[in-house]
C-alpha positions, 0 to 999 in steps of 0.5 A: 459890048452892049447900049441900052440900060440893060447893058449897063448893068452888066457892065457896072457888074462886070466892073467889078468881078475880082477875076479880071478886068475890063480892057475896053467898052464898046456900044452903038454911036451916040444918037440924035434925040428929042426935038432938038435932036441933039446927040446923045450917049447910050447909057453903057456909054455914060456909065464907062465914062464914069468908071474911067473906062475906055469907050469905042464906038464903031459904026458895025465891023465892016471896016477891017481897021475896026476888027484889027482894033479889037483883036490887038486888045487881045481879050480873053472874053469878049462880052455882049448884052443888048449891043444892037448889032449881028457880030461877025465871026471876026470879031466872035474869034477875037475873044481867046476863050470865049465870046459871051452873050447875056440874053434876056430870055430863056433860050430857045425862046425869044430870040431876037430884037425884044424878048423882054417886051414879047414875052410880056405880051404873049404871057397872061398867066400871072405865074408866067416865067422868063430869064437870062440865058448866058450863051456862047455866041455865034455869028447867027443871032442867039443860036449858040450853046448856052452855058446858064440861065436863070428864070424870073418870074414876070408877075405884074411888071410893065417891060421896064420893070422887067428890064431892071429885074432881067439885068440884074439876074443877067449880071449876076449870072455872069460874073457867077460863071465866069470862073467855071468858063475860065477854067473851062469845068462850065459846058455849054449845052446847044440849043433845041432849034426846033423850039425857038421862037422869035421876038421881033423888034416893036413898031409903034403899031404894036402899041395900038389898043385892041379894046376887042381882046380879053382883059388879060390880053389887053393889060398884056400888050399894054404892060409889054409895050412901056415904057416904049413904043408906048400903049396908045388909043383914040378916043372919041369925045362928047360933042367932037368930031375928030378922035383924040390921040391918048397914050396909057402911061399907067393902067391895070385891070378891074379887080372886080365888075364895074357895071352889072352888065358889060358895055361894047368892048371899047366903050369908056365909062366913069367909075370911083376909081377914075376911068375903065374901058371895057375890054371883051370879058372885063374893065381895064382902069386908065390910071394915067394918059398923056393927050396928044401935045398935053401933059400926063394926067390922071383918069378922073382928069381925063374923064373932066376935061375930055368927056371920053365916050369910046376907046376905038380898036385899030381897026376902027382907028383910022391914021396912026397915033401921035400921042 
């Protein structure tokens, strides 16, 4: 059971454990995308239909018709990532031995919505760590026994990159304590409730810039939110009244000084690299910005075509972005 990318690598992992096989595969409806808003399958239902494996899609598992559907496929281990919905108990007690959850955090931390993006965003130490807990699930969300986990270190990686890094730990994790919960010689070890946190699922206002933060923190929130919802920021420029709408496709901070004094946080100064934004204790460096209604540029491009004066807070921005 599981939607996004990151379900799709356990899936195709799972595929081929030599220890059982996959009855059935179950994620989200397919759904409406892009301008023309036309439906489109998730990635774990693209990879199914690939390996030939049947794909069902219920709407969630109010219908009682939905719930007996499951159960007469009598599995023994029911497997969820990243599915996207709160199962109920009926469905957790269709799995014979044990209903199974790979999530991408170290519990009891980050549960909920977006543990890949949050811990990202709340960790600037560059020896910052995550993981995947292997859980044993209960109706109410990410609160079971965990069976294992395994750290990843999070370095420089933007949340898609994690992802990746995350699912392939996840998948191997799986498939390597299959056996000992089959066997049931692999115990899971309840969770310390009084340290969790929660990682609630992202707007689009926590992609919105603030110039006013520490370089650390600045390059954090950009780094958590890419891919999506996208780190973005308006712009004032030479001779225009209005603010321009920018999304960061890609940036990283100064490794070093740019000027011998630093200018206002937000302030946008050209350098040899292209262009920075001063941050509250240092220069974060647009490598890659995509306009609002304009195509993916570099910062030189930019600094050219725009002539960019200041990077504004939320505070100071006005309407949400469109870029």
């Amino acid at each position: 059971m599981g939607t996004p990318a990151f379900a799709a690598a356990v899936l195709e992992k799972l595929a081929t454990w030599p220890g059982g096989r996959v009855v059935a595969v179950y994620t989200q409806p397919d759904r409406p995308r892009g301008r023309g808003m036309r439906l489109v399958p998730s990635p774990v239902k693209e990879l199914a239909e690939r390996l030939g494996l049947e794909v069902r899609q219920p709407l969630n598992f109010r219908e009682e018709t939905d719930r007996r559907a499951l159960a007469d496929l009598r599995p023994d281990i029911i497997v969820a990532a990243a599915y996207g919905l709160l199962l109920p108990r009926a469905v957790l007690d269709a799995a014979r031995i044990a209903p199974l959850n790979v999530h991408a955090s170290l519990l009891p931390r980050y549960r909920g919505a977006a543990p890949i993006q949050r811990c990202i965003m709340e960790s600037c130490s560059p020896d910052a760590v995550t993981g995947v807990s292997l859980m044993h699930m209960e109706p109410s969300l990410d609160t079971g026994p965990v069976y294992a986990t395994r750290a990843v270190p999070i370095g420089c990686c933007h949340a898609g990159e994690l992802a990746e890094a995350l699912a392939r730990a996840g998948a191997d994790l799986l498939v390597e304590s299959l056996p000992g919960i089959v066997a049931g010689t692999l115990t899971a070890i309840p969770q310390d409730h009084s340290k969790a946190t929660h990682a609630a699922k992202l707007v689009k206002a926590d992609g919105r810039v603030d110039w006013n933060r520490a370089l650390a923190q600045v390059d954090a929130q950009i780094r958590g939110v890419t891919p999506a919802p996208g780190a973005t920021t308006r712009v004032l420029c030479k001779d225009v009244v209005e603010p321009l709408d920018v999304r960061i496709m890609r940036g990283h901070p100064a490794p070093e000084p740019l000027a011998p004094v630093l200018p206002a946080p937000g302030t946008m100064v050209r350098v040899p690299a292209g262009l920075a934004v001063a941050c509250a204790d240092g220069f974060y460096l647009l490598d890659r910005v995509r306009p609002s209604g304009r195509k993916d540029m570099d910062g030189h491009a930019f600094a050219n075509g725009y002539a960019p004066v200041r990077a504004l807070a939320p505070a100071d921005a006005g309407q949400e972005p469109t870029a």
